[in-house]
Backbone as a chain_set.jsonl record, in Angstrom:
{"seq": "XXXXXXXXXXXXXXXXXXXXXXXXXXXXXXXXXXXXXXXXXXXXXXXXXXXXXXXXXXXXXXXXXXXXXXXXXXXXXXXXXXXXXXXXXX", "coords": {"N": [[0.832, -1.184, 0.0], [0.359, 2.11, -0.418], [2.071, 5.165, 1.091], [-0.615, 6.787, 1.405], [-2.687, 5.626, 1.467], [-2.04, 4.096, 3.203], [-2.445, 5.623, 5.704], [-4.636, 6.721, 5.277], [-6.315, 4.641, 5.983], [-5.936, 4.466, 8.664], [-3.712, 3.314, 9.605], [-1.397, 4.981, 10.431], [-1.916, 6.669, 12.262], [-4.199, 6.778, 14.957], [-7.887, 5.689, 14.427], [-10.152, 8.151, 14.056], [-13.435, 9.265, 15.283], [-16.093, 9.995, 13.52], [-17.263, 13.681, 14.241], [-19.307, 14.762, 13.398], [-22.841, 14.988, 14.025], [-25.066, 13.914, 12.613], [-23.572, 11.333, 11.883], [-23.985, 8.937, 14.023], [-26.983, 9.203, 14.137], [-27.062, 8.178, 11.98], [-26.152, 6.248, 11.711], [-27.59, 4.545, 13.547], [-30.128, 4.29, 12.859], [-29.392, 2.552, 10.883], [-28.962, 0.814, 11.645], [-31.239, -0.104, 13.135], [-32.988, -1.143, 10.845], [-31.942, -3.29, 9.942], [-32.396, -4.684, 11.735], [-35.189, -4.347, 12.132], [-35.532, -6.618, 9.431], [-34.151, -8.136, 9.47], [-35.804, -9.977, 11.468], [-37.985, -9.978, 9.793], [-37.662, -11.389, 7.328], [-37.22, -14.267, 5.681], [-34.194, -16.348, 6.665], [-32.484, -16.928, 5.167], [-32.736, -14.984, 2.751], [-32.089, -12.768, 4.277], [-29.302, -13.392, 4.829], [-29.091, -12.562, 2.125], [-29.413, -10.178, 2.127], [-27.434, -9.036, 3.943], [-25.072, -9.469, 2.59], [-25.049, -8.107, 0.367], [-24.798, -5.615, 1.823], [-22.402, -5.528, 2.474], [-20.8, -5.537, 0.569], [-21.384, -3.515, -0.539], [-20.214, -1.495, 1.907], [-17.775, -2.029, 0.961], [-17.216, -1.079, -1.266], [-17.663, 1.535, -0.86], [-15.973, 2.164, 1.173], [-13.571, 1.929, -0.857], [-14.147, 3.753, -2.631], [-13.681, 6.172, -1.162], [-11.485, 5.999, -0.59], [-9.666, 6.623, -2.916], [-10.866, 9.066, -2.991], [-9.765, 10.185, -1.138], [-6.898, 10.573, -1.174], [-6.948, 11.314, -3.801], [-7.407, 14.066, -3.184], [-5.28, 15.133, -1.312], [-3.082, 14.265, -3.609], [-3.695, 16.462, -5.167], [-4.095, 18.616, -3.151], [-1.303, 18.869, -2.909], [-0.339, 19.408, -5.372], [-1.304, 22.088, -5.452], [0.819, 23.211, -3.98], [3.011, 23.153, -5.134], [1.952, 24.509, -7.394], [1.851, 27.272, -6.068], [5.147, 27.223, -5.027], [6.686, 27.674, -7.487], [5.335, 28.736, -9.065], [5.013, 27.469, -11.515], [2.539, 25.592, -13.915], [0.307, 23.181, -12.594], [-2.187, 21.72, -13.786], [-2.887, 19.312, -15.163]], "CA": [[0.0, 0.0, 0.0], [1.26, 3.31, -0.764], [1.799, 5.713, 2.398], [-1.67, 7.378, 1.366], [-3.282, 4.542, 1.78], [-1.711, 3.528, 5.126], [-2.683, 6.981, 6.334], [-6.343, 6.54, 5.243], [-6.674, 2.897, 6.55], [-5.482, 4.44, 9.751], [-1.834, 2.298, 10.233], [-0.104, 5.622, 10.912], [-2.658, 6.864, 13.367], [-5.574, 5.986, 15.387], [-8.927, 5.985, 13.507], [-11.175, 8.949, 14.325], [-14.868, 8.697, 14.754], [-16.714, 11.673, 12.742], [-17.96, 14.335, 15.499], [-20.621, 15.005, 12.827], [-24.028, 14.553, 14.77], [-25.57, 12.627, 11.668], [-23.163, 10.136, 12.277], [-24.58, 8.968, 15.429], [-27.942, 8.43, 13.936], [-27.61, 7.431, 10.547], [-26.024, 4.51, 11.713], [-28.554, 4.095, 14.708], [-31.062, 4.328, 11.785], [-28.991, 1.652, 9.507], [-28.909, -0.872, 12.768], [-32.71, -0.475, 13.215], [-33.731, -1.078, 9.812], [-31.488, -4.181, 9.57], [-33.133, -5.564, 12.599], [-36.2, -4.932, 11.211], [-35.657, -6.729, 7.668], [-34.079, -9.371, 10.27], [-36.729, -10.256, 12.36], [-39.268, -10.07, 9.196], [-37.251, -11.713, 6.266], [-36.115, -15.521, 6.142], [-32.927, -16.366, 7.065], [-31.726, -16.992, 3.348], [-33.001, -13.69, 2.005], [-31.864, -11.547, 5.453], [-27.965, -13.202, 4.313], [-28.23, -11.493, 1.171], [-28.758, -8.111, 2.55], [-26.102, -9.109, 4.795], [-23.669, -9.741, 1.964], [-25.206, -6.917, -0.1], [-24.47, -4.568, 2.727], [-20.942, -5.649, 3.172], [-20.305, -5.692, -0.464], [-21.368, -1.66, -0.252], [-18.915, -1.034, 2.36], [-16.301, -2.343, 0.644], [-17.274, -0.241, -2.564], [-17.476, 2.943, 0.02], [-14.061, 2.196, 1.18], [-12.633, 1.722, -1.822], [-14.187, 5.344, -3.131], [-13.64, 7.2, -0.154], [-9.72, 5.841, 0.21], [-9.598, 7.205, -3.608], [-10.887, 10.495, -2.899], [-8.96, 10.802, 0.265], [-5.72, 10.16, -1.983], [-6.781, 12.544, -4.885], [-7.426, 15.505, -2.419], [-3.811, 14.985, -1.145], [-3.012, 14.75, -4.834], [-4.341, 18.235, -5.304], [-3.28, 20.107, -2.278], [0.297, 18.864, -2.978], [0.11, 20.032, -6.767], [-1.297, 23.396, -5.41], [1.491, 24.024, -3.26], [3.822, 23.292, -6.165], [2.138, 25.799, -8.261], [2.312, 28.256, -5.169], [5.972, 27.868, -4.824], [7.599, 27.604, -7.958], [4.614, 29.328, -10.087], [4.149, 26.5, -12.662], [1.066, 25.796, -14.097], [0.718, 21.847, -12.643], [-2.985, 21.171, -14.139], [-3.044, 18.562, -16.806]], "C": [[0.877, 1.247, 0.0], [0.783, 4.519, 0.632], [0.117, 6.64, 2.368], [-2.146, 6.634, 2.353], [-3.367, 3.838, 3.245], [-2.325, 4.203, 5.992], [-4.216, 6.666, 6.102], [-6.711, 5.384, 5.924], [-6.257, 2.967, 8.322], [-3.905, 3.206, 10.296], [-1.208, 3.608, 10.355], [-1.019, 6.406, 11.787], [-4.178, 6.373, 13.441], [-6.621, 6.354, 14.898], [-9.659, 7.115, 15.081], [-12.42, 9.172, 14.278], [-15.688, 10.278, 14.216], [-17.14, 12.364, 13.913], [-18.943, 14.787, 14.449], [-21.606, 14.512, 13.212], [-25.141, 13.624, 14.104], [-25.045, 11.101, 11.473], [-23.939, 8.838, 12.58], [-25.712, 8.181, 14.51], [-28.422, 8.121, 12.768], [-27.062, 5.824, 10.628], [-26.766, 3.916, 12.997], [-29.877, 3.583, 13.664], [-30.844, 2.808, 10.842], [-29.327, 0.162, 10.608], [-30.938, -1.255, 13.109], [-33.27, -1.272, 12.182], [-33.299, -2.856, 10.096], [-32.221, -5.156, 10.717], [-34.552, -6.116, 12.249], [-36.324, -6.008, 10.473], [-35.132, -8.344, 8.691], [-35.057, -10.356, 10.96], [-38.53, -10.4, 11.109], [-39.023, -10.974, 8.117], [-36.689, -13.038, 6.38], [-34.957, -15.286, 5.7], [-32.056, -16.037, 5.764], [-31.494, -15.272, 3.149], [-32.188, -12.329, 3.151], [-29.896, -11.759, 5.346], [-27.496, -12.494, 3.248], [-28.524, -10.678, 1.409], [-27.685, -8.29, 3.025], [-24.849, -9.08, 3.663], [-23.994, -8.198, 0.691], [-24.414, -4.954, 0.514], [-22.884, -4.408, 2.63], [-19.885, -5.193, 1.966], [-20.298, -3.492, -0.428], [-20.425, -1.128, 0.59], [-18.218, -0.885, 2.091], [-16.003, -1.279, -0.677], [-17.098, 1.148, -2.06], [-16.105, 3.243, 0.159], [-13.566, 2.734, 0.342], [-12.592, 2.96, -2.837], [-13.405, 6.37, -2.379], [-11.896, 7.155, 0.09], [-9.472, 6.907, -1.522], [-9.905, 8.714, -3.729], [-9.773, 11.24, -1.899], [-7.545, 11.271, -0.946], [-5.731, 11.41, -2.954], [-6.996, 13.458, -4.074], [-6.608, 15.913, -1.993], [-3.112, 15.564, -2.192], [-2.55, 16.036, -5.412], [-3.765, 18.967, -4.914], [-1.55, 20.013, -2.988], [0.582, 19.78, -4.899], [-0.13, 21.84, -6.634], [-0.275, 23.981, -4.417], [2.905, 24.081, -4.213], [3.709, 24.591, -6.668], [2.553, 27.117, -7.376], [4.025, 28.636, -5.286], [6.639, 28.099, -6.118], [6.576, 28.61, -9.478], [4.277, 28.715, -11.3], [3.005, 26.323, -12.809], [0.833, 23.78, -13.813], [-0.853, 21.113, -13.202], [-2.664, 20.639, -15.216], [-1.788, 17.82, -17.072]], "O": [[2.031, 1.253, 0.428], [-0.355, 4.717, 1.059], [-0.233, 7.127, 3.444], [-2.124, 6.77, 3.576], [-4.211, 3.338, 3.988], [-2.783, 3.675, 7.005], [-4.868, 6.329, 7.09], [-7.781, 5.488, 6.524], [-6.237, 2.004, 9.09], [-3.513, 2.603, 11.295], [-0.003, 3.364, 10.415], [-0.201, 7.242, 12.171], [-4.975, 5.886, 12.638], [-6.622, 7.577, 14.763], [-9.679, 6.992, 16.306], [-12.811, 9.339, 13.123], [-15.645, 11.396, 14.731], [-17.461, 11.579, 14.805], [-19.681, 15.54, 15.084], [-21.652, 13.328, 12.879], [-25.891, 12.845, 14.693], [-25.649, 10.091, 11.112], [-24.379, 7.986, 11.808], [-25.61, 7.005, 14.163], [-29.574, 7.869, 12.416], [-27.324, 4.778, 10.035], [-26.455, 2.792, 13.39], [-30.461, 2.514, 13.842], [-31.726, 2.147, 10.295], [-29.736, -0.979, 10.393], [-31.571, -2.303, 13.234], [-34.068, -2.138, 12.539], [-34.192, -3.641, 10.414], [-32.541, -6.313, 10.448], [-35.032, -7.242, 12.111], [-37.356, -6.618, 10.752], [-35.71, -9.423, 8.565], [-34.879, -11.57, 10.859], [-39.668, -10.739, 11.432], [-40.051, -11.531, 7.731], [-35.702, -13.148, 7.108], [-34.562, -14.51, 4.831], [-31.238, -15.153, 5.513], [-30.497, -14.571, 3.325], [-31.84, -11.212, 2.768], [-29.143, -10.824, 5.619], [-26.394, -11.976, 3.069], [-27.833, -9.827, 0.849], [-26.764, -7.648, 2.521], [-23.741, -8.654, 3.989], [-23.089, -7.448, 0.327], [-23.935, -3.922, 0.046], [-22.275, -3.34, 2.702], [-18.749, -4.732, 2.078], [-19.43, -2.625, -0.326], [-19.715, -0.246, 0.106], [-17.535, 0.072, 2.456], [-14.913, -0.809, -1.001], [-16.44, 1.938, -2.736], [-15.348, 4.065, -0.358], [-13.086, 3.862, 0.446], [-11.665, 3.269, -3.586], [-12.656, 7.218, -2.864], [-11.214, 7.965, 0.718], [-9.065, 8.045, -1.286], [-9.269, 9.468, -4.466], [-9.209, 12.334, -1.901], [-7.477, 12.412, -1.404], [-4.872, 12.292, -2.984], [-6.227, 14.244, -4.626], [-6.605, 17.144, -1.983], [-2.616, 16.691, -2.192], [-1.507, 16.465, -5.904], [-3.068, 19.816, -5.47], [-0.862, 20.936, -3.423], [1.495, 20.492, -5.317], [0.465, 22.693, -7.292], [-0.439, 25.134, -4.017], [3.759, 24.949, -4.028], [4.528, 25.51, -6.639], [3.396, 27.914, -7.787], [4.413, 29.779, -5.527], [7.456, 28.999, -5.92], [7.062, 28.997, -10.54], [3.451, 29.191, -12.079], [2.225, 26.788, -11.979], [1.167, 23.05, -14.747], [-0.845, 19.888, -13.089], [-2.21, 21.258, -16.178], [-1.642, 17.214, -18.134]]}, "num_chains": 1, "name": "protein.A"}
């Protein structure tokens, strides 16, 4: 993995939990539902949300480590152009 990556995945510090207050209860919201869909859906059908769900995570991740990375990217090309006055788009 490339030190971005390490850095996003938390291996060079400890993960941080959002202090955004939607947080909190969008995943209070996500644990209800699933109980729901649990408690109403046979077993079969309540594994593939389960693997549906998991499969979405992994697709989240795998955006969210990419954005993290290109925003890095970015700043670092705009502090290029800052110091040296090149033009580094494109």
């Amino acid at each position: 993995m490339s030190i971005l990556e390490d850095l996003y995945y938390g291996k060079w510090s400890e993960r941080i939990k959002p202090k955004n207050p939607e947080f909190e209860l969008t995943h209070q919201k996500i644990s209800a539902s699933m109980e729901t869909l649990k408690a109403r859906l046979p077993e079969q059908d309540y594994k593939l949300i389960e693997e549906l769900s998991d499969l979405n995570d992994v697709l989240i991740s795998i955006l969210s480590a990419s954005d993290y990375i290109s925003g890095y990217k970015t700043g670092v090309l705009m502090m290029l152009e800052i110091f040296d006055g090149k033009n580094y788009r494109n």
